[in-house]
C-alpha positions as CSV (number, residue, x, y, z in Angstrom):
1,X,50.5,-77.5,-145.6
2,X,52.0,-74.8,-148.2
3,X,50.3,-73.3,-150.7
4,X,52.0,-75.3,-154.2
5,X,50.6,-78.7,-151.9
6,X,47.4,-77.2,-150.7
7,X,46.6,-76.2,-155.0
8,X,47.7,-79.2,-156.2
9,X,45.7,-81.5,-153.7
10,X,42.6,-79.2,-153.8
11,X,43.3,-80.3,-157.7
12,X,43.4,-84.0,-157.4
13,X,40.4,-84.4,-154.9
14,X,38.0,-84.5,-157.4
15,X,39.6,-87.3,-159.8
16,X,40.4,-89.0,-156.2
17,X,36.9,-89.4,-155.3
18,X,36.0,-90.6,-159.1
19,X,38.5,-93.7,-158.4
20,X,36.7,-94.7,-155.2
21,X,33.7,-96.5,-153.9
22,X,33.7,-98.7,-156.8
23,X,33.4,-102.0,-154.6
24,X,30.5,-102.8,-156.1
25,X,31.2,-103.2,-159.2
26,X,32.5,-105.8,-161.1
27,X,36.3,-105.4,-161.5
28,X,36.6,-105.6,-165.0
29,X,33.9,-102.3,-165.3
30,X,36.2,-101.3,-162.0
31,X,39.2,-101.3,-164.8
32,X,37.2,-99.7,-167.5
33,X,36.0,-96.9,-165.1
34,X,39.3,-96.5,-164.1
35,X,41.2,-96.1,-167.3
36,X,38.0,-93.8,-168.4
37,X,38.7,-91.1,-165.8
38,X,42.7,-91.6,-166.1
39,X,41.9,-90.6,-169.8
40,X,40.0,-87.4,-168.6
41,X,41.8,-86.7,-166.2
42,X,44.9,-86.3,-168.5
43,X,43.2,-84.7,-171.2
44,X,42.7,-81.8,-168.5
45,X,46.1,-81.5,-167.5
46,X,48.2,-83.2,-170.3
47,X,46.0,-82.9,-173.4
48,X,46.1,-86.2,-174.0
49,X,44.6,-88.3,-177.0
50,X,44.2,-91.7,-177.8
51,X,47.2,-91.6,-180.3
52,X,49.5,-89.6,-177.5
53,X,50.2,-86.6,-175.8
54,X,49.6,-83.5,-178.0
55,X,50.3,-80.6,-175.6
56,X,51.7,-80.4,-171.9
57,X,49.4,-77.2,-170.4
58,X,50.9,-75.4,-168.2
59,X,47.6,-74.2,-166.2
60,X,44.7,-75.3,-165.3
61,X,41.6,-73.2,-165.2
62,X,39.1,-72.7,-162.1
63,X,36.3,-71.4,-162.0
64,X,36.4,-67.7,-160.5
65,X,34.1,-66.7,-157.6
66,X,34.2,-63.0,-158.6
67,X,32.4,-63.3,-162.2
68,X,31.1,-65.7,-165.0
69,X,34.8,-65.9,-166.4
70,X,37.5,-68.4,-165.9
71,X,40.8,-68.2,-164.4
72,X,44.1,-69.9,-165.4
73,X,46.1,-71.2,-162.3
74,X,49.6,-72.2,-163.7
75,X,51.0,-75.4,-162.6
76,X,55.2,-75.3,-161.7
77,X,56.2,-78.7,-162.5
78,X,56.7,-79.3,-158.8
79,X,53.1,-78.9,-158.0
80,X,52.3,-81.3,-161.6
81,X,54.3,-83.7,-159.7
82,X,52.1,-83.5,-156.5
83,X,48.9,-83.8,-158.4
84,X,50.5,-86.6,-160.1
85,X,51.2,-88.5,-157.1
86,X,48.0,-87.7,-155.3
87,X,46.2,-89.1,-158.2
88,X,48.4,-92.2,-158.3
89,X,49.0,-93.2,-155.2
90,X,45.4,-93.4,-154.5
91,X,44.5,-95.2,-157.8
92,X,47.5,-97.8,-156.7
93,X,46.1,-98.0,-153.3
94,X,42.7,-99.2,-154.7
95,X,44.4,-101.6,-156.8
96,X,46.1,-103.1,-153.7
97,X,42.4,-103.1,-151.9
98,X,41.1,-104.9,-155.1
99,X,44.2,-107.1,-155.4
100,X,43.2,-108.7,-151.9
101,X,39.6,-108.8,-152.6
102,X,40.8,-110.9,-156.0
103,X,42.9,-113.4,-153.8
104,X,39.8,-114.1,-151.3
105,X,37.7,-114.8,-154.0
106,X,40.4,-117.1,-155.7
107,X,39.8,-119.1,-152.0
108,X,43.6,-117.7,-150.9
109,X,42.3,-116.1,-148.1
110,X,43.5,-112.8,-146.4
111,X,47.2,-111.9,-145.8
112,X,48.9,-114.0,-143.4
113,X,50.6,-111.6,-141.8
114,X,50.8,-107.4,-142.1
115,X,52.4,-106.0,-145.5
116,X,53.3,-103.1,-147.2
117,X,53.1,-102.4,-151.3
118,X,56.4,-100.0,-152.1
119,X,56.7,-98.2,-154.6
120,X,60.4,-97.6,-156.7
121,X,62.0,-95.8,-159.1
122,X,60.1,-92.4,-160.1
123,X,57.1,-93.9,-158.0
124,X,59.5,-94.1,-155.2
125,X,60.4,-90.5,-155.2
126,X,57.1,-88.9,-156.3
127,X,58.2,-88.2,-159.3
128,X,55.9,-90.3,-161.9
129,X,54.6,-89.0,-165.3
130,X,51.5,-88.8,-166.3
131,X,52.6,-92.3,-169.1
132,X,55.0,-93.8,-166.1
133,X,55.4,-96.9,-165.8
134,X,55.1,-99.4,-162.5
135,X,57.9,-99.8,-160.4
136,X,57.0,-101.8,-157.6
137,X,57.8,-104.5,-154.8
138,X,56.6,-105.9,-151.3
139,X,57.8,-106.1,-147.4
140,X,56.3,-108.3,-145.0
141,X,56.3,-109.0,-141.0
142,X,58.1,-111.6,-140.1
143,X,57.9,-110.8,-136.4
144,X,54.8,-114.0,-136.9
145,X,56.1,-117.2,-136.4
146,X,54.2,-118.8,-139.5
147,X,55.2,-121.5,-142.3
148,X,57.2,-119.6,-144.8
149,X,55.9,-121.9,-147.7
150,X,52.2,-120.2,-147.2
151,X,53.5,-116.8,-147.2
152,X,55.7,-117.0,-149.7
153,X,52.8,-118.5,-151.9
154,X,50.7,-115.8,-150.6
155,X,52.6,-112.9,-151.5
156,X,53.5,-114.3,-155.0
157,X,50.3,-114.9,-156.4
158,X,49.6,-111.0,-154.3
159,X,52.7,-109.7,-156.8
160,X,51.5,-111.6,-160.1
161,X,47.5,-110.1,-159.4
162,X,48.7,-106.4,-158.6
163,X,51.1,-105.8,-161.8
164,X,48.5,-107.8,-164.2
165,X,46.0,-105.3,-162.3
166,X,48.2,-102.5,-163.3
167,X,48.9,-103.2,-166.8
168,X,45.2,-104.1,-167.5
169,X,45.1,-99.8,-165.6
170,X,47.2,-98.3,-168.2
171,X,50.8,-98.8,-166.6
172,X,53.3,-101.0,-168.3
173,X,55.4,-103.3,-166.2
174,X,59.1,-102.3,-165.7
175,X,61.6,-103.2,-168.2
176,X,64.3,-104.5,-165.7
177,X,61.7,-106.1,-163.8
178,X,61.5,-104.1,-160.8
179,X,57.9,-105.8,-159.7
180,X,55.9,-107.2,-157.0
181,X,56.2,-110.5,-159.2
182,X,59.6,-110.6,-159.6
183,X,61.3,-112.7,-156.2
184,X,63.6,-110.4,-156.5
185,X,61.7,-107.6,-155.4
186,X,59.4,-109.0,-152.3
187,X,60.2,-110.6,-149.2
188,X,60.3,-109.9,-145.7
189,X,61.7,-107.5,-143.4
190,X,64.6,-109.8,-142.3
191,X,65.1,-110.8,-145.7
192,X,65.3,-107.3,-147.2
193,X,68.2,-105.9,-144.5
194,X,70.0,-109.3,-145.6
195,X,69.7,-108.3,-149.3
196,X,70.5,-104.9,-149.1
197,X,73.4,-105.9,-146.8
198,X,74.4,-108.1,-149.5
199,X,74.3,-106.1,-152.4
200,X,76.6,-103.5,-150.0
201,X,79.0,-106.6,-150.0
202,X,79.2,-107.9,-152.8
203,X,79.2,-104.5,-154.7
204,X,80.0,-104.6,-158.7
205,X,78.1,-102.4,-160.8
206,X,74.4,-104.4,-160.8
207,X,74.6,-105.2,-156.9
208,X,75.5,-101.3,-156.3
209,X,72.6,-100.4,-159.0
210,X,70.1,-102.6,-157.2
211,X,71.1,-101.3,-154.2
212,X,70.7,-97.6,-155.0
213,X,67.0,-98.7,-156.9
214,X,66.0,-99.5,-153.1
215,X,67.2,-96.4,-152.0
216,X,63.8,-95.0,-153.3
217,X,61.3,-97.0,-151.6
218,X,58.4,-96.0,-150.7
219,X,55.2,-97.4,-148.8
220,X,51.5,-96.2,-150.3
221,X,49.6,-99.4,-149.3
222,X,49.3,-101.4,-145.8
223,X,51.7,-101.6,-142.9
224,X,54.0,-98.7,-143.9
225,X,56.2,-98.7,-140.9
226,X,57.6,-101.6,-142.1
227,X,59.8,-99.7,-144.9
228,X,60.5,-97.4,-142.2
229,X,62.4,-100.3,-140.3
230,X,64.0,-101.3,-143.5
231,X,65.3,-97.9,-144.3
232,X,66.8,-97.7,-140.6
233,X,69.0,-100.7,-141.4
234,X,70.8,-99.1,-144.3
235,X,72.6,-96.8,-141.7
236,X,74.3,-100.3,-139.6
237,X,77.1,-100.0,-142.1
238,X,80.5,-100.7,-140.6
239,X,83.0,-97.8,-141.2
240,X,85.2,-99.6,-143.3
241,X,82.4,-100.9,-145.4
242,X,80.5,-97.8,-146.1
243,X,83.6,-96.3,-147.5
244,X,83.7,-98.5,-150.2
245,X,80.4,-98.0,-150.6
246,X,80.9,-95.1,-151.1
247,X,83.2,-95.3,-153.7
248,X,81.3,-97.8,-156.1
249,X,78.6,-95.4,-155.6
250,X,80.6,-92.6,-157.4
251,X,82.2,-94.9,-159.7
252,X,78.6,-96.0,-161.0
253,X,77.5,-92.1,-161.2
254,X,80.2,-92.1,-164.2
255,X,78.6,-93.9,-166.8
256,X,76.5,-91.5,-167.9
257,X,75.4,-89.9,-171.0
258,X,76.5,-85.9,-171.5
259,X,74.0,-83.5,-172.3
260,X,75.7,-81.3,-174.4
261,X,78.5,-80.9,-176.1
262,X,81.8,-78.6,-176.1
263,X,79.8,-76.0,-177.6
264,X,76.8,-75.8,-175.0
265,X,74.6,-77.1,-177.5
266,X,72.2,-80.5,-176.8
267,X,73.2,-83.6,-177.6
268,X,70.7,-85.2,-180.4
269,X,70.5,-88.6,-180.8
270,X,72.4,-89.3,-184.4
271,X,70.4,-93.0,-185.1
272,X,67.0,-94.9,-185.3
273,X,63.8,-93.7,-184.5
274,X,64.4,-91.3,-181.9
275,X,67.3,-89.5,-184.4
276,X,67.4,-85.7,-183.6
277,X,65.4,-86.2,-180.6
278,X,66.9,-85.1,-176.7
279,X,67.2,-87.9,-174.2
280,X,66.1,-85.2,-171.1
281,X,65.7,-89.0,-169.2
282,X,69.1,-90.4,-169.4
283,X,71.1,-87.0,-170.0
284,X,69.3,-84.8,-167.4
285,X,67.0,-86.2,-165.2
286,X,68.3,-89.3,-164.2
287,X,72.0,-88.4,-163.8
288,X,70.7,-85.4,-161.5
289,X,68.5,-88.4,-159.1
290,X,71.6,-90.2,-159.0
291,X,73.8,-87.7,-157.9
292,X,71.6,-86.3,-155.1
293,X,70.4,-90.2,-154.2
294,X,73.9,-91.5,-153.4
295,X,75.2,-88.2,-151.8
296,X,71.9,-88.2,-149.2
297,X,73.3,-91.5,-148.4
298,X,76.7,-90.5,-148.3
299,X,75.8,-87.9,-145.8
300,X,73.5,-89.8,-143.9
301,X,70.0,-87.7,-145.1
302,X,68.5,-91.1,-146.8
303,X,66.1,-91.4,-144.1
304,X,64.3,-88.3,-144.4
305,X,63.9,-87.3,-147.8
306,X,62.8,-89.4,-151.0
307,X,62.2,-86.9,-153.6
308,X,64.8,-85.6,-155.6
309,X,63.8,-82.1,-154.6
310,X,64.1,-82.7,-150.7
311,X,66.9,-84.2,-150.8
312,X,68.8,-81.2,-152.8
313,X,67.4,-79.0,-150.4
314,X,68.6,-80.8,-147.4
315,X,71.8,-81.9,-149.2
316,X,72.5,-77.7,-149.5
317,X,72.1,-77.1,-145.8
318,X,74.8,-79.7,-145.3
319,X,77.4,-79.4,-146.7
320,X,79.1,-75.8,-145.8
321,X,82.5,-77.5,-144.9
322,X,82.4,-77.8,-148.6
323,X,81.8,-75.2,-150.5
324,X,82.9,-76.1,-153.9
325,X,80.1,-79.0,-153.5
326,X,77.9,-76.9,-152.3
327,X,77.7,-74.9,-155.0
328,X,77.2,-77.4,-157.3
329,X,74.0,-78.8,-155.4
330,X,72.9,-75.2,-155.3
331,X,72.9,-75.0,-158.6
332,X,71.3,-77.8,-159.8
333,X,68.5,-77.1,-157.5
334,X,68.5,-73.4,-158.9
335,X,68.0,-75.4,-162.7
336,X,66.0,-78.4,-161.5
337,X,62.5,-77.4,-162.0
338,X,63.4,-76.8,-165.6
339,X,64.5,-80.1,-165.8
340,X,61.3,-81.8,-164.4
341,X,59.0,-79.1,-167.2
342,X,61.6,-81.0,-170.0
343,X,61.0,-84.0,-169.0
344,X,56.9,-83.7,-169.4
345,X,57.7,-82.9,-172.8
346,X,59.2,-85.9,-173.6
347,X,55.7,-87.3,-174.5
348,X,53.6,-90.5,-173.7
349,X,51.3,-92.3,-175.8
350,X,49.6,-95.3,-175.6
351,X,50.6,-98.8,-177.1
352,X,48.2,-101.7,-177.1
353,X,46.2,-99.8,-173.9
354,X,49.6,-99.0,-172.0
355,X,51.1,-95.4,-171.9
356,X,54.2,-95.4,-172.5
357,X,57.1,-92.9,-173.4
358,X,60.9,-93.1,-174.4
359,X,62.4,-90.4,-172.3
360,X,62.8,-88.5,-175.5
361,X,61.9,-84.6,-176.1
362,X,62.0,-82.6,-179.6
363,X,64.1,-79.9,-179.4
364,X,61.6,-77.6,-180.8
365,X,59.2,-78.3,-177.9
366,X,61.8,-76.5,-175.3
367,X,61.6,-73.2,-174.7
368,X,64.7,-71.0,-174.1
369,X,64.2,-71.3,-170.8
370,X,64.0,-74.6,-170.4
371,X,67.1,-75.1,-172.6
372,X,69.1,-72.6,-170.1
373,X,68.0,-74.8,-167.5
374,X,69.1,-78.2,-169.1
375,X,72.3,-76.7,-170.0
376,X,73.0,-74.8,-166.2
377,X,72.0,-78.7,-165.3
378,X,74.5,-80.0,-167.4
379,X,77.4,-77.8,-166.0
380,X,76.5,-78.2,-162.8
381,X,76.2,-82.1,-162.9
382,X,79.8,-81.9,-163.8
383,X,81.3,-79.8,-161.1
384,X,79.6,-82.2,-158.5
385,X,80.8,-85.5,-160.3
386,X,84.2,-83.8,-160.1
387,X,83.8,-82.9,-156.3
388,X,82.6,-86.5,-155.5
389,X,86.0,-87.6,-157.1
390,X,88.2,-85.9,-155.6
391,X,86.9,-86.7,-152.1
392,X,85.9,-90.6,-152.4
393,X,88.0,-92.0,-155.2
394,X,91.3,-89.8,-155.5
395,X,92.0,-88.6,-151.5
């Protein structure tokens, strides 16, 4: 284990053991409990308040073994991230232990057959905010020979308990849906290779989108080598097939909003509420998890990395026979941490018991370093659309 996991595990043990051995109580004082130390737990990282996030701290302080004073640790957004995830994935984990425990006592019984809960989107890739929101689906076995009318009713009442679990937790439910709930995104193991193999078909910009959405998934909860055997089937591609692909992959990647503008400077938004204000989400972030999504695929490293890091830092040890996109990888992994610090300072608050954030950052709130890095970002997202061009769409 390195040393940025080690810190930021040795940092979410404590709130991890808070959220546990709460089986005994009722679940709505399981919620309140819950929400209770999610609120603590980002006041000591986040600063947060009950009308929002007022400051993103960049440290967190220990207590020092060699006298009465504290130390400050500083956090790198990387190792945020991992104490992020640590402290989610476990609190989601109990919500999946709960949601079964709800369905027993509703007289459904247990699962018919093994299952995993998967998580998408940021979840997916272990990159969630403290004010994320849920992004989530399920895969079952269907290696059982068992009526698919009881599972089926099973796993839908499963998806309907875990994201009203979730909300009631803090955690809003995805805007386009992507949910446990939603048909869409649950099913079996058969019948997620035949979906994904479909939306590789039948590609147009929504089939390719969905398809690169499941790119990210992730198993936290129950029989997680089943989202290993899905993510196996994405390589049975057929030459001919994966190069078009391929290209509806890099002809989706160009719809994006630029960051800034001919003069290096950020690009504000000019109306509504969020006037003046930086979209880090839609500018920065998410064009930069695109790119290095679709180009693991492309190159065959979707099977061992899920986090937008890893898979720049695989993506730059393969691809010497190009050295033009090469460089542009490198450098947006040279300018990505600054990236994930900008985002955090697009700040959450919370709605009606939900957190919740826009993606949007005041300027004022980004240092000049940060602003460096958006803007190094920014360049560099350019030179690897341009590479991706030339070699899928224009050879």
């Amino acid at each position: 284990m390195s040393k940025t996991q080690s810190l930021a595990l040795q940092l979410a043990q404590p709130w991890m053991e808070r959220l546990s051995c709460l089986d005994q109580l009722p679940m709505q004082e399981r919620i309140m409990y819950c929400n209770q130390v999610r609120m603590e737990w980002m006041n000591t990282y986040f600063s947060a308040t009950n009308e929002g996030i007022s400051n993103i701290r960049l440290g967190h302080r220990l207590p020092s073994s060699h006298n009465q004073n504290h130390i400050s640790i500083p956090l790198t957004a990387d190792q945020k991230h991992e104490l992020i995830t640590a402290v989610y994935d476990h609190l989601f984990q109990q919500a999946s232990g709960w949601v079964e425990e709800i369905l027993e006592q509703e007289g459904m019984g247990k699962a018919p057959v093994p299952y995993a809960c998967v998580l998408f989107g940021s979840g997916g890739r272990m990159e969630m905010t403290p004010w994320s929101d849920q992004d989530h689906g399920l895969v079952w076995d269907d290696s059982i020979s068992l009526e698919a009318g009881s599972m089926e009713a099973y796993f839908a009442a499963w998806g309907e308990a875990f994201t009203r679990l979730l909300i009631q937790l803090g955690f809003p439910p995805c805007s386009g849906k992507v949910l446990a709930s939603n048909r869409q995104w649950r099913g079996s193991l058969k019948e997620w290779i035949a979906r994904t193999k479909r939306w590789a078909v039948e590609r147009g910009w929504e089939n390719t989108r969905y398809l690169t959405m499941a790119m990210d998934m992730r198993a936290i909860y129950g029989a997680t080598e089943l989202e290993k055997q899905w993510r196996g089937s994405l390589n049975m591609v057929s030459p001919l097939l994966r190069l078009e692909v391929q290209r509806a992959l890099i002809a989706n990647l160009l719809h994006r909003k630029p960051a800034h503008n001919s003069f290096g400077k950020l690009i504000r938004e000019r109306y509504g509420e969020d006037a003046g204000r930086f979209d880090v989400k839609y500018r920065s972030y998410v064009p930069i998890v695109q790119l290095a999504r679709n180009t693991a695929w492309m190159e065959g490293q979707y099977a061992e990395a899920l986090s937008t890091k890893e898979r720049l830092l695989r993506l730059s040890y393969s691809l010497e026979r190009d050295s033009s996109l090469d460089a542009a990888v490198r450098e947006t992994g040279v300018a990505w941490e600054m990236v994930l610090e900008s985002r955090l300072e697009a700040l959450g608050c919370l709605v009606h018991g939900q957190w919740q954030s826009s993606g949007m950052v005041d300027p004022g709130r980004l240092t000049t370093v940060m602003k460096q890095g958006l803007k190094s970002s920014s360049h560099a997202i350019n030179k690897w659309l341009r590479c991706l061009e030339r070699r899928y769409l224009h050879d």
